[in-house]
C-alpha positions as CSV (number, residue, x, y, z in Angstrom):
1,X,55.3,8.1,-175.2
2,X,54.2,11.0,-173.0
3,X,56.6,13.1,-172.2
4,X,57.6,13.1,-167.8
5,X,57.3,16.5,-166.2
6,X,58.4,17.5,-162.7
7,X,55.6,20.2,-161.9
8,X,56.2,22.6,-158.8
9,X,52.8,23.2,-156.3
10,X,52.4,27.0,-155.0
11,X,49.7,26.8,-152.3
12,X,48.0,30.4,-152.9
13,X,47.6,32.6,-149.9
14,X,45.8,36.2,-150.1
15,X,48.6,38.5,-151.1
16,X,50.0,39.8,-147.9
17,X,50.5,36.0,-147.0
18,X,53.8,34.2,-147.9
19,X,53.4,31.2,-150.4
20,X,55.0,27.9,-149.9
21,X,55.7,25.8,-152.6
22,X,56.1,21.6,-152.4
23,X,57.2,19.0,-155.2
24,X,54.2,17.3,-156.7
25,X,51.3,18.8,-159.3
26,X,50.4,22.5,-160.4
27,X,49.4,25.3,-159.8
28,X,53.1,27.4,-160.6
29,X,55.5,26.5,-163.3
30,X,57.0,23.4,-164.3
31,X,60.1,21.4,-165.1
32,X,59.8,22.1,-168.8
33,X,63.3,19.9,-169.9
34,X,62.6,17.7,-167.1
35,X,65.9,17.9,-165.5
36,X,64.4,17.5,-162.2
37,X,65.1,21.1,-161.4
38,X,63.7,24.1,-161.4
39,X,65.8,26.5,-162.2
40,X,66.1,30.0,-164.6
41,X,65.7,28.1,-167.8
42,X,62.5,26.5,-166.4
43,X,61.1,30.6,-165.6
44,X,62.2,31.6,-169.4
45,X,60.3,29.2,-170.7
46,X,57.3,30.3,-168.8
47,X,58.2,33.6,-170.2
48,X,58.2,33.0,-173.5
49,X,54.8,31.1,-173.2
50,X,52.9,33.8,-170.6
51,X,54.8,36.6,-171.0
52,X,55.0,39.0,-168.0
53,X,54.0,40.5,-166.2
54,X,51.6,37.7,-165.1
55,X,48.7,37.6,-162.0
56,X,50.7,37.8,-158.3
57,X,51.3,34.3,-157.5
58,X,50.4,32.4,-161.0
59,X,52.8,30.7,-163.4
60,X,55.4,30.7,-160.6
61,X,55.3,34.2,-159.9
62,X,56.6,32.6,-156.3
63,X,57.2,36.0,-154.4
64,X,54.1,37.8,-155.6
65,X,55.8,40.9,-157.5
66,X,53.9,40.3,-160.4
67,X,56.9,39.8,-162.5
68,X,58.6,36.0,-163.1
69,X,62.4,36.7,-162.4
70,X,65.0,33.9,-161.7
71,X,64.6,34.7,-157.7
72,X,61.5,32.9,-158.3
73,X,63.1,29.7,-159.3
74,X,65.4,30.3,-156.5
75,X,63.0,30.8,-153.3
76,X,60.8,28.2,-155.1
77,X,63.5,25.5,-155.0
78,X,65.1,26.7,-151.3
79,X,61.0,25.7,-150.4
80,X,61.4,22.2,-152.0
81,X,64.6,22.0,-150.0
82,X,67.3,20.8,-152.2
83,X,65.9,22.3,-154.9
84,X,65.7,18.9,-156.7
85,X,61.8,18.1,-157.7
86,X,61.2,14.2,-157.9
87,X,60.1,13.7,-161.5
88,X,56.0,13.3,-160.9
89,X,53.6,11.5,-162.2
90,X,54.2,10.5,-165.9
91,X,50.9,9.1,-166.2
92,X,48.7,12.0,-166.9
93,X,46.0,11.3,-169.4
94,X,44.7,12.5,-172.6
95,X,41.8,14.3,-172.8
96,X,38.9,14.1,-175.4
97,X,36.0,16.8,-174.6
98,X,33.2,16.5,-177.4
99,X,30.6,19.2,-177.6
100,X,27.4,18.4,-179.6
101,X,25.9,21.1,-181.0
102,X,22.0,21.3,-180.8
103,X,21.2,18.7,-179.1
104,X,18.7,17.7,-176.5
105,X,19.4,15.6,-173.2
106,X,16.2,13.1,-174.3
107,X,17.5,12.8,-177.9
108,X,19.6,9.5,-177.5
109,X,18.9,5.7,-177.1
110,X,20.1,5.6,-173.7
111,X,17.6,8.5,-172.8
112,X,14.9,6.5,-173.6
113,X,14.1,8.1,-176.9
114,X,11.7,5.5,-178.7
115,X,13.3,6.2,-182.3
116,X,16.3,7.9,-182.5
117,X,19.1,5.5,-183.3
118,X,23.0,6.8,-180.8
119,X,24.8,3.5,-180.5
120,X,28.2,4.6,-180.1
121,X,27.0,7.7,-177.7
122,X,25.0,4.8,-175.9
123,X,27.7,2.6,-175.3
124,X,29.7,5.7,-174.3
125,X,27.2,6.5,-171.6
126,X,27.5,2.4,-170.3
127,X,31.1,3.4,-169.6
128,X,30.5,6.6,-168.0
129,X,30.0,8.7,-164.6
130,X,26.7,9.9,-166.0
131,X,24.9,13.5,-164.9
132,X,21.6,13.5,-166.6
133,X,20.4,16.9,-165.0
134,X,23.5,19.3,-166.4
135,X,23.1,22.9,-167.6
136,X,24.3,24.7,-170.5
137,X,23.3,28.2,-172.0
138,X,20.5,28.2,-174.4
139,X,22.4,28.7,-177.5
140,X,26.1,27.9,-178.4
141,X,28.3,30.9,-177.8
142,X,27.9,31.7,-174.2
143,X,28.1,27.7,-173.6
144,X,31.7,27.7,-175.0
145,X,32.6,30.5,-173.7
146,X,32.2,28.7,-170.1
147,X,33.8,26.4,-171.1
148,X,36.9,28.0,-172.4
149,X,36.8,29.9,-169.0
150,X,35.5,27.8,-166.3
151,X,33.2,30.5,-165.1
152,X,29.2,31.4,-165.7
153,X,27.7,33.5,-168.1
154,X,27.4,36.4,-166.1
155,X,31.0,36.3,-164.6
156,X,32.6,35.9,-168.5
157,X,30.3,38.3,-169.6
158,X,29.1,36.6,-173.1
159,X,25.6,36.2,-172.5
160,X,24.9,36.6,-175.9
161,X,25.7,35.2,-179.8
162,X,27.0,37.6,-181.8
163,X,28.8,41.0,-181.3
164,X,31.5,41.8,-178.4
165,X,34.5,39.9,-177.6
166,X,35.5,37.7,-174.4
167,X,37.7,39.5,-172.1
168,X,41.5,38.4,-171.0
169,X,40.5,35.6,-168.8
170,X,43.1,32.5,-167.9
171,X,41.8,29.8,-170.1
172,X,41.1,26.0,-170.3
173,X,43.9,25.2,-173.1
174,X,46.1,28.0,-170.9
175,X,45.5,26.8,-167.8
176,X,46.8,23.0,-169.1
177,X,49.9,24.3,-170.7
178,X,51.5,25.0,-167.2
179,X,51.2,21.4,-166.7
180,X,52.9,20.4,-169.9
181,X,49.5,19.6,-172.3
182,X,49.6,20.2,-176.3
183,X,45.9,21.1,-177.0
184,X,43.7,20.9,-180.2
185,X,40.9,23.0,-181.0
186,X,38.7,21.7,-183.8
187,X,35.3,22.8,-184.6
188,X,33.0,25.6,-183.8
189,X,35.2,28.3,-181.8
190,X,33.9,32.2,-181.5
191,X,36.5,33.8,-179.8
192,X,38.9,34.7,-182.4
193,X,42.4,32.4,-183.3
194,X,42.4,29.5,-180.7
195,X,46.1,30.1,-180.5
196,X,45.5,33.6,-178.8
197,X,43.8,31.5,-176.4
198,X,45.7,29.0,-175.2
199,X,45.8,26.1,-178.0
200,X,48.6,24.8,-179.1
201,X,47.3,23.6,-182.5
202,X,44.1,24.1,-184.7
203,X,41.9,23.3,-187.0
204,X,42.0,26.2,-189.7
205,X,39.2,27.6,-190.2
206,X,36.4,25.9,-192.9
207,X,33.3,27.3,-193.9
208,X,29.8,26.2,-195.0
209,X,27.7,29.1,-196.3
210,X,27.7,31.5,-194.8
211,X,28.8,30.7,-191.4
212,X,32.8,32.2,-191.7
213,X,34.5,32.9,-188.5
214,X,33.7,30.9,-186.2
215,X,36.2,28.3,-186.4
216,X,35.9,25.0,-188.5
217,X,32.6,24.0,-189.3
218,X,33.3,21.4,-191.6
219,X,35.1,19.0,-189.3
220,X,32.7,15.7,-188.7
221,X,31.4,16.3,-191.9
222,X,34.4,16.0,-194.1
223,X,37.0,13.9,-192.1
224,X,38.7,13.8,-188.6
225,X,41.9,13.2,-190.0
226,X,44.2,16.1,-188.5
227,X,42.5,15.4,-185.1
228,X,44.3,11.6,-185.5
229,X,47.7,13.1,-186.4
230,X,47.7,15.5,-184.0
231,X,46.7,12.7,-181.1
232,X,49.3,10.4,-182.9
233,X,52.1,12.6,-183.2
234,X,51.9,14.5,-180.0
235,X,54.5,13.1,-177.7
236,X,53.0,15.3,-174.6
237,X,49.7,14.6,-172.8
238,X,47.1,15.8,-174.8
239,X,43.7,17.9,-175.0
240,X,41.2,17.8,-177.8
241,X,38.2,20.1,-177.9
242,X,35.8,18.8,-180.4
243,X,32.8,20.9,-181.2
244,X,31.5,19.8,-184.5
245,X,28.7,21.5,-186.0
246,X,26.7,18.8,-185.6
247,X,23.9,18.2,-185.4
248,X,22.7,21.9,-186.3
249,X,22.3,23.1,-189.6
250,X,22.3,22.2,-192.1
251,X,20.2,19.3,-191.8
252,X,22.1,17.5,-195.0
253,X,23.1,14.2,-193.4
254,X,24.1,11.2,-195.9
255,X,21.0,9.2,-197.1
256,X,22.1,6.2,-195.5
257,X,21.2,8.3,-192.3
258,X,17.6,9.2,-193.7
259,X,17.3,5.9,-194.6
260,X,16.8,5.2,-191.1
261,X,13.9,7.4,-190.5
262,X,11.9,6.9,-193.3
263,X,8.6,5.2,-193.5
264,X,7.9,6.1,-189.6
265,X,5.3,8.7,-189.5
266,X,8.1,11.8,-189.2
267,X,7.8,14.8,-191.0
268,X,10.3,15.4,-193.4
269,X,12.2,17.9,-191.2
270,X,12.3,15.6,-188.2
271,X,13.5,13.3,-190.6
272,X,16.5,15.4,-191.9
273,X,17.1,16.3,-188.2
274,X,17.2,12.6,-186.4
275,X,19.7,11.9,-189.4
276,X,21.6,14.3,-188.5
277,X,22.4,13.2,-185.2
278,X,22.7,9.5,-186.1
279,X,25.4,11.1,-188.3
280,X,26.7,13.0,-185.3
281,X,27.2,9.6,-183.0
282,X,28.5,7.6,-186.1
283,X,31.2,10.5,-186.1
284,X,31.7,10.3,-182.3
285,X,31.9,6.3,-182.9
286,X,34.8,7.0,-185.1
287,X,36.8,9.1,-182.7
288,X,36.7,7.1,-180.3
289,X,37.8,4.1,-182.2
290,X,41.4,6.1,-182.6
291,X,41.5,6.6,-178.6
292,X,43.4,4.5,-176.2
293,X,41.3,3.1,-173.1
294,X,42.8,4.9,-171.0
295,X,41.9,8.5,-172.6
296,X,39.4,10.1,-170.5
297,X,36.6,11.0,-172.5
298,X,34.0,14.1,-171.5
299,X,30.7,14.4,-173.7
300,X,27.5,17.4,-173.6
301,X,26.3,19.1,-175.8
302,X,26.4,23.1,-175.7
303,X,22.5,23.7,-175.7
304,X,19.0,21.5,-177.0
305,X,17.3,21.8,-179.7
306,X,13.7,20.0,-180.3
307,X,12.8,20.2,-184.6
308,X,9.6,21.5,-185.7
309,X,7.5,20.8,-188.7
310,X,9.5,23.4,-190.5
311,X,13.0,22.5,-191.9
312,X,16.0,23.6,-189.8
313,X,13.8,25.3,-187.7
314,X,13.7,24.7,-183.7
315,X,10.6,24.1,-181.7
316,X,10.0,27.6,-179.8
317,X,11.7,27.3,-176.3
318,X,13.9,24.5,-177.6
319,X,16.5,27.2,-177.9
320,X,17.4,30.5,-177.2
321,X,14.9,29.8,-174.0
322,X,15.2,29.0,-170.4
323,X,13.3,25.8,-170.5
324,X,14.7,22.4,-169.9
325,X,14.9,21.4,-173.3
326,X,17.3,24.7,-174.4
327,X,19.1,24.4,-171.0
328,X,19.8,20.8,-170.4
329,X,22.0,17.9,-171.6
330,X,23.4,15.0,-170.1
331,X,27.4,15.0,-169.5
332,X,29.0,11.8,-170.0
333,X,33.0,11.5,-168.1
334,X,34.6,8.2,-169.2
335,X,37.1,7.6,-166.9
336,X,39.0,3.9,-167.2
337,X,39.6,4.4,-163.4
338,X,36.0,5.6,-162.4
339,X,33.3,2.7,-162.4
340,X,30.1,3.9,-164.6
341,X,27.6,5.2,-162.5
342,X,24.6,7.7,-162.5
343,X,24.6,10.8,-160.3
344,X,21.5,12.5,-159.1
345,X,23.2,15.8,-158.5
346,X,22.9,18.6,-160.9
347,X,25.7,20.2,-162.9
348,X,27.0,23.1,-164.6
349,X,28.8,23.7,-167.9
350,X,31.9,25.5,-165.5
351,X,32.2,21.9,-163.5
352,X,33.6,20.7,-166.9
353,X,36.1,23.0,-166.9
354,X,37.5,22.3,-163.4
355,X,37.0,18.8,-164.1
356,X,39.1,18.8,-166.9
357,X,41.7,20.8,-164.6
358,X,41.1,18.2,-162.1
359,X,42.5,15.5,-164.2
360,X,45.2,17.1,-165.5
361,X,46.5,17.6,-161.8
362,X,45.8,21.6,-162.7
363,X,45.4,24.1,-160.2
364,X,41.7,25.3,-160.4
365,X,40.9,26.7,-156.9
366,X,39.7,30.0,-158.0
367,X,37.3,28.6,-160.6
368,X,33.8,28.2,-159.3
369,X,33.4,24.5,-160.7
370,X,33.2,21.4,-158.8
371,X,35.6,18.2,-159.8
372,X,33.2,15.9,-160.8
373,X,34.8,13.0,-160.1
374,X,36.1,13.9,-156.9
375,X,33.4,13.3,-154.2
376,X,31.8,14.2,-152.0
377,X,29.8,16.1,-154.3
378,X,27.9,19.4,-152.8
379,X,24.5,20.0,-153.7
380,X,24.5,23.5,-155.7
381,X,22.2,25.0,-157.6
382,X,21.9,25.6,-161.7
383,X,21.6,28.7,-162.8
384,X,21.8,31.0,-166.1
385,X,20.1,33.5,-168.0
386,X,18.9,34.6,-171.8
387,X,20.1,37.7,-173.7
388,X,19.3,38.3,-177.1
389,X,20.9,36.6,-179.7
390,X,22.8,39.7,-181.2
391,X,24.3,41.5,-178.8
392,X,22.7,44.9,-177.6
393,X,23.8,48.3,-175.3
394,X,24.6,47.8,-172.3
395,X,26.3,45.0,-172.3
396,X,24.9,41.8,-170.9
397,X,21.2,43.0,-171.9
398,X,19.4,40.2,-170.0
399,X,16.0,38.9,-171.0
400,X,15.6,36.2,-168.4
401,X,17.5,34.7,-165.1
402,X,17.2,31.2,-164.0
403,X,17.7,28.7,-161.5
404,X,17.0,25.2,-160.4
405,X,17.7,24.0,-157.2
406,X,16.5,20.3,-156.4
407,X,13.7,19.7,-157.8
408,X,12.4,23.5,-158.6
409,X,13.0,26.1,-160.9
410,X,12.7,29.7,-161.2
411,X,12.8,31.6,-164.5
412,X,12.7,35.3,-163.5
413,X,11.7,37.5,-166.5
414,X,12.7,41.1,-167.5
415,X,9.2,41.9,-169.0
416,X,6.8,39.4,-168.9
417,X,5.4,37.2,-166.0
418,X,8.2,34.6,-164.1
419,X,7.7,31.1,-164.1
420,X,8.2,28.3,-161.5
421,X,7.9,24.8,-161.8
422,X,8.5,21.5,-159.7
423,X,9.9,19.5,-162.7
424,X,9.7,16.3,-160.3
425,X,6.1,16.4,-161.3
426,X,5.8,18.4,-164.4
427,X,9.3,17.6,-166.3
428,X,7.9,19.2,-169.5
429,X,7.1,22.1,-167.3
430,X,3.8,23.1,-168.3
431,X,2.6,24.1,-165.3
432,X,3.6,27.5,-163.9
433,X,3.3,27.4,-160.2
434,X,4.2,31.1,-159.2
435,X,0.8,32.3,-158.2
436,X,0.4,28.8,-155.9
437,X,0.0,29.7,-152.5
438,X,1.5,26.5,-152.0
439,X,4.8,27.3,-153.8
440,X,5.3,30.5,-152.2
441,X,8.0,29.4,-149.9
442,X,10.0,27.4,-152.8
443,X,9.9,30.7,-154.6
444,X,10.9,32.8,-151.7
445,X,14.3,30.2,-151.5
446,X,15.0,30.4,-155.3
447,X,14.6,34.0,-155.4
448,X,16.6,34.4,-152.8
449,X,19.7,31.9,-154.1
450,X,19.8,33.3,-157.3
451,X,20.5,36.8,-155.6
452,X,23.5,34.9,-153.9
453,X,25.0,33.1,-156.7
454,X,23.8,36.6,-159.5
């Protein structure tokens, strides 16, 4: 059973502003022994879980002094009257985000893709809000590190792979603590003990070659087993982040995978690739198995990936590029309230975040992300950039911006000649329309949003 919580609302004002405070969902602190009051035993336990001092008018810092003190609790409860918070909402959901790991948004049955074989990610996507035209980072670290944050690249700062660390921002698993959520971190993770951000249990770290520190790599490939106990010994709602190293390298699925593949025509590195991600959705088949309908379930994958002739090698601009097939993926949200349906607006990797939020009834106002399944849905723009892979002085180096709004997309280079493209009618974007007299006004607009949103 799921344990009740009575969580206290703090309406945030600017700081010179005084904050009012109503029973019913987060942002602030919450009942943690679910008494029905808040009161000081409710502050220490945010104290012992924050510390302090915390951010003006977070984690029930009511009065804005930047310190959480038992006057807190007090004005908190004179603004809910008697003081005594109605128990809310016991009914918060579990929440399963799986993060594929080099994988393209057209490398699935339900994308069309003539031979690759994804039944259980299919019949996930027959059950789910669908957002074919999402946006990621073009390689895995800077995508994770939006999602552990809710903000973009250039607002966390990790716009590369290796090198540098993420800075003290509030966190996913952080954030869903103040509303009572154990969280699970299993798979790849970059920035240091998952505990130090936010999670309240992990996968220890497990290593293939030579790929050490940067969480556990072996999970999919070996067995899912501690991600069952902790979902069936958790008596809180619950978060899972799963972020397998799957399907990227290595390429050394079973043979019952290959088996699949052979005798089509494929090269013998296509072959070890599609395996691998027929592998990947037979492990996402199995995860779900040990999930309750009513867990919401939210599936991308951190960046594409398109395999050359050449084993464990990417197609150039597959990855680590600013083309659609490095930058795209399709984001799946399962929701047993939500009807499946298709949306045609596009979608960032920080709407996950605040989507997430959204569900858990988490304050999330100051994050940049829309709630997906909260309409109406505005019509923003995607945007990102490229750095090198290892990180370089000054910080941030950038090789290339981007952004798509609509239908068009601008990738504005460092060195080299900018591209634009109307991928209505060149999807594989082979056509570079920036010298078109005709484009020049599309350009003009992109150019100028991506100096409002930069």
């Amino acid at each position: 059973m799921r344990r009740t919580l009575a969580l206290i609302v703090l309406v945030t004002a600017p700081l010179s502003s005084h904050v009012s405070a109503q029973c019913g969902f987060v942002p602030g602190f919450c009942d943690y022994d679910t008494d029905g009051v808040v009161d000081a035993n409710d502050i220490n336990a945010i104290i012992g879980a924050y510390g302090t001092p915390v951010d003006p008018y977070t984690f029930g810092d009511v009065d804005g002094d930047g310190v959480l003190t038992v006057s807190d609790a007090q004005e908190c409860a004179e603004q809910c009257e008697s003081g005594d918070c109605d128990i809310v909402d016991s009914s918060k959901p579990n929440i399963l985000l799986i993060i594929a790991d080099d994988l393209s948004y057209d490398h699935y049955g339900f994308a069309g893709h003539s031979t690759i074989q994804t039944p259980s990610i299919d019949a996930l996507a027959a059950q789910s809000v669908r957002f074919p035209a999402t946006y990621v980072s073009s390689f895995c670290r800077p995508s994770l590190a939006t999602l552990l944050t809710g903000l973009p690249e250039h607002r966390h700062g990790v716009t590369y792979h290796a090198g540098g660390a993420l800075g003290d921002f509030p966190t996913l698993a952080e954030r869903l603590q103040t509303a009572g959520y154990s969280s699970y971190q299993a798979g790849k993770f970059f920035e240091g003990p998952p505990d130090s951000r936010g999670f309240t249990d992990f996968l220890p770290y497990g290593s293939i070659g030579n790929f050490f520190n940067i969480g556990n790599v072996l999970v999919g490939r070996t067995t899912l087993q501690p991600i069952y106990d902790f979902m069936a010994e958790t008596t809180s709602p619950w978060f899972v982040w799963f972020s397998p190293y799957m399907p990227h390298t290595p390429h050394n699925a079973p043979d019952e995978y290959r088996t699949l593949y052979e005798g089509l025509g494929l090269d013998a590195a296509t072959i070890e690739y599609f395996a691998m991600i027929s592998w990947f959705d037979s492990v996402v088949g199995e995860l779900l198995q040990e999930v309750s309908e009513d867990t919401v379930v939210i599936y991308l994958s951190d960046n594409g990936y398109v395999q050359s002739a050449v084993s464990e090698e990417p197609e150039p601009g597959s990855k680590n590029a600013s083309f659609e097939h490095a930058i795209r993926t399709w984001l799946l949200v399962r929701d047993p309230s939500t009807a499946a349906v298709e949306h045609t607006e596009l979608a960032n990797a920080w709407d996950v975040t605040t989507t997430v939020l959204s569900f858990a009834g988490v304050y999330h106002d100051d994050l940049p992300g829309q709630a997906l399944l909260a309409p109406p849905l505005s019509e923003l723009p995607a945007y990102g950039s490229r750095s090198p892979l290892v990180f370089q002085w000054p910080a941030g180096t950038l090789l290339e911006r981007w952004i798509r709004v609509g239908n068009w997309k601008l990738i504005d280079v460092e060195v080299g000649d900018d591209r634009l493209y109307n991928l209505a009618l060149d999807p594989t974007e082979l056509i570079n329309q920036i010298d078109a007299p005709e484009s020049a006004q599309q350009q003009l607009d992109l150019r100028n949003e991506l100096g409002t949103v930069w």
